[in-house]
C-alpha positions in Angstrom: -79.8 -36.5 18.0 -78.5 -36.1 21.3 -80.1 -37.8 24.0 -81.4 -36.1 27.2 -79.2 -35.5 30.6 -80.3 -37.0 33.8 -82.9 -39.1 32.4 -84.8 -41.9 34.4 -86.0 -45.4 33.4 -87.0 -48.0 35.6 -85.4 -51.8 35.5 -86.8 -54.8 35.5 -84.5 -57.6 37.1 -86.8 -60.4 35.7 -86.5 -64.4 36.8 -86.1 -67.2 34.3 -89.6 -68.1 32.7 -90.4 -70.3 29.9 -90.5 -69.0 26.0 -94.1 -68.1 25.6 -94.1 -66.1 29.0 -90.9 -64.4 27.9 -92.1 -63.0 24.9 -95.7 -62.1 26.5 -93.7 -60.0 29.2 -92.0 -58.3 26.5 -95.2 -57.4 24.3 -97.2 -56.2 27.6 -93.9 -53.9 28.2 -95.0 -52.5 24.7 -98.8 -52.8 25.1 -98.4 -50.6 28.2 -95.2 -48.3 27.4 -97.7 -45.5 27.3 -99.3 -46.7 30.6 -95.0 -46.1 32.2 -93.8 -42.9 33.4 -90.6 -43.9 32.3 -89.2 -46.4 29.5 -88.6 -49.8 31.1 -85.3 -51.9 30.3 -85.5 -55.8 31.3 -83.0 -58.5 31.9 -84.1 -61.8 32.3 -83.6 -65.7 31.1 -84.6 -68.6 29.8 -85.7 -71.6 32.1 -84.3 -74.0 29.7 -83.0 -74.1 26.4 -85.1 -72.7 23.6 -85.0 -70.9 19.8 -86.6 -67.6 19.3 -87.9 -66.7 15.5 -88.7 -63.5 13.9 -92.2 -62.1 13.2 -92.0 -62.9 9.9 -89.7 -65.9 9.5 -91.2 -69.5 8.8 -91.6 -71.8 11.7 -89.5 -74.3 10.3 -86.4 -71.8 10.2 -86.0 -73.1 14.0 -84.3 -76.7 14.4 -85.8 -79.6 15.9 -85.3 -80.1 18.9 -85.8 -77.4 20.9 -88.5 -75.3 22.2 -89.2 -72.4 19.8 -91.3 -68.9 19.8 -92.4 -66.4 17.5 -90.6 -63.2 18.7 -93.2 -59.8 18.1 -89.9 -58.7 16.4 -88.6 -59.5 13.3 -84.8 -60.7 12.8 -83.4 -63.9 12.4 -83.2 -67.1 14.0 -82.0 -66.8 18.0 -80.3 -69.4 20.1 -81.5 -69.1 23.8 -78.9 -71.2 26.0 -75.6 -69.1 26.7 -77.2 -66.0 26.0 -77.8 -62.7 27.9 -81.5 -61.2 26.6 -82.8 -57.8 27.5 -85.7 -55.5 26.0 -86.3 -52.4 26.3 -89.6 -50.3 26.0 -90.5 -46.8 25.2 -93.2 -44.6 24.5 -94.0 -43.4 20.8 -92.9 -40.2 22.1 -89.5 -40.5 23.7 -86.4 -39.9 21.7 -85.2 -43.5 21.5 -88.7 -44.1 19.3 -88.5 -40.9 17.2 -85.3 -42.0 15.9 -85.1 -43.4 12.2 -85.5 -47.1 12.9 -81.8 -48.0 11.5 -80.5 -45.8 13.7 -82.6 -45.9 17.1 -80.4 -49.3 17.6 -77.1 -47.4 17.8 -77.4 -45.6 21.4 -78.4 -49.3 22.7 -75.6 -51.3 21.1 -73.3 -48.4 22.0 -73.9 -49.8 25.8 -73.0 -53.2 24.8 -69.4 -51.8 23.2 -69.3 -49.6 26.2 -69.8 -52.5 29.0 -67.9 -54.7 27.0 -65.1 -53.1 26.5 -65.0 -52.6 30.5 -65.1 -56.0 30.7 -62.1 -56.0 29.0 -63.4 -57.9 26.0 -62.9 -55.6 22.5 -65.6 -54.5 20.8 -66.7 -53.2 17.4 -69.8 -51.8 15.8 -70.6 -53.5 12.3 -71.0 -50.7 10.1 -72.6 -53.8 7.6 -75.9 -54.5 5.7 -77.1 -57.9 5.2 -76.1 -59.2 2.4 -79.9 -58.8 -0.3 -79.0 -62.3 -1.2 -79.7 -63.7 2.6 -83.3 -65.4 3.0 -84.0 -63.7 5.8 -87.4 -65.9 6.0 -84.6 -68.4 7.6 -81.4 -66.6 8.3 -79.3 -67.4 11.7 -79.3 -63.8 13.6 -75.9 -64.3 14.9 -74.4 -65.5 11.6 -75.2 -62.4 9.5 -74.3 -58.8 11.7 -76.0 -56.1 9.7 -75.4 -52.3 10.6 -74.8 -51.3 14.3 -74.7 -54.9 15.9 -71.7 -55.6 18.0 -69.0 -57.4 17.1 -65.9 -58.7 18.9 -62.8 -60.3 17.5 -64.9 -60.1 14.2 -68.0 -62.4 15.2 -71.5 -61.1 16.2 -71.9 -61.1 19.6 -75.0 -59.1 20.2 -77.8 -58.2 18.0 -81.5 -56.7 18.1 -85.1 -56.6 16.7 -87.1 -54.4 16.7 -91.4 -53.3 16.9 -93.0 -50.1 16.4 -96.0 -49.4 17.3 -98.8 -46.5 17.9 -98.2 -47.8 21.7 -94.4 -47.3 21.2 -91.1 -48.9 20.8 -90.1 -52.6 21.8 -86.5 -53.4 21.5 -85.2 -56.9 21.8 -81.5 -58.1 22.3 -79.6 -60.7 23.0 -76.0 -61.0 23.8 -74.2 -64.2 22.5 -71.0 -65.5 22.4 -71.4 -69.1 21.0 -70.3 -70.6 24.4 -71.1 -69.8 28.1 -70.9 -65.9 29.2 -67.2 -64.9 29.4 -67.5 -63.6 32.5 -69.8 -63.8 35.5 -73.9 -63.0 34.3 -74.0 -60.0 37.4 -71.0 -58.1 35.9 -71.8 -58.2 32.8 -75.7 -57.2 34.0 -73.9 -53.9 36.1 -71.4 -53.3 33.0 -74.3 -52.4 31.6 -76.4 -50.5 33.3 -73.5 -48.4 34.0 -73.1 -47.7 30.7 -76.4 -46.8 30.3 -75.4 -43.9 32.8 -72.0 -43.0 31.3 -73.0 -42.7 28.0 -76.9 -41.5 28.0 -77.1 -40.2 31.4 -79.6 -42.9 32.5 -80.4 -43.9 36.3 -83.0 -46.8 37.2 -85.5 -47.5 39.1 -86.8 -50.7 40.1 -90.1 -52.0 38.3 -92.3 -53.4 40.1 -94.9 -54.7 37.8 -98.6 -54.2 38.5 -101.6 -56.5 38.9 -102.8 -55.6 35.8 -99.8 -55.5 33.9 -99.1 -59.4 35.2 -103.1 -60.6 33.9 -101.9 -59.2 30.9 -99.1 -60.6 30.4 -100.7 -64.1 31.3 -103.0 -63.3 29.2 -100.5 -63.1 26.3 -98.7 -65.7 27.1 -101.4 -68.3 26.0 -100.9 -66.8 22.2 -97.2 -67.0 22.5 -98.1 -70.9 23.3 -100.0 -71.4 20.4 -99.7 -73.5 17.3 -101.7 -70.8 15.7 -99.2 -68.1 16.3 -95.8 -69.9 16.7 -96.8 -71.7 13.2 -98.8 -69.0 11.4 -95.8 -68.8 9.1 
């Protein structure tokens, strides 16, 4: 499917919050995405080191230790402490969400390659499935690439999950290398959003997000705190 020309999105440049609030920003991006006149891709961090699970993973697939959260995706296991994260929501009705699911995370890992490969770091698309035999109830995201994650020198360095909606599409990635970011956290953040332009013909806005949208994130956030959601599983 080719994607559209001179398409708009807005960015969201987020700070450093704690796991719970990260993951309640991301599902209000969803919850919303048909509230957005455009689809809304955000970078933020972590304000300390922390473990994201799947949706459907058990709670003691994350090691002790460390802060953990139930991601609303599924996918495996996810260190957060060298990593780069980003999401990106859409309407049920834009093209990225009308994709098959397998194949709506090409275009976005295509802009990893893209940027990285500016970068001057070599990158690959696996063109692997996980392996049937993997409990993925458990499974380390980084340690088993499946189709279209992005792979450099042979190792997973970025992978994504997934959630589909009737209120759209959320799509969560995180960029890991297994030691602090190669290369300065802005360049890689401008690497790419220009390929987001080069390749899909994307410019950005800034989001600015609105009372509302903040209470309900908040509001969220107290579930992704929870013992009864983090260890439902």
């Amino acid at each position: 499917m080719d994607t559209p020309r001179n398409e708009t999105w807005f960015f969201w440049d987020d700070n450093a919050d704690s796991p719970a609030m990260n993951m309640a920003a991301d599902e209000a991006l969803l919850v919303c995405a048909q509230d957005h006149p455009h689809p809304v891709l955000r970078f933020y961090q972590w304000d300390r080191p922390a473990v994201s699970i799947g949706l459907y993973q058990t709670w003691n697939a994350a090691p002790k230790g460390l802060d953990f959260v139930r991601r609303p995706t599924g996918g495996g296991v996810v260190f957060h402490d060298y990593d780069f994260t980003y999401s990106v929501a859409a309407p049920p009705s834009h093209w990225l969400a009308e994709l098959p699911p397998q194949e709506s995370y090409a275009p976005l890992n295509q802009v990893i390659q893209r940027a990285l490969q500016t970068l001057q770091q070599p990158a690959q698309l696996s063109q692997d499935l996980i392996p049937s035999e993997v409990d993925r109830a458990t499974m380390v995201c980084f340690q088993h690439p499946t189709r279209y994650d992005v792979l450099a020198n042979g190792r997973k360095v970025a992978g994504a999950a997934q959630r589909r909606t009737p209120d759209g599409l959320l799509h969560q990635g995180s960029l890991h290398f297994g030691t602090p970011l190669p290369f300065p956290r802005n360049l890689l953040q401008n690497a790419l959003l220009d390929a987001f332009h080069e390749l899909h013909h994307i410019s950005f806005l800034p989001f600015e997000p609105s009372p509302d949208f903040l209470s309900r994130r908040d509001t969220l956030a107290v579930k992704y705190g929870s013992s009864e959601w983090n260890l439902k599983r």
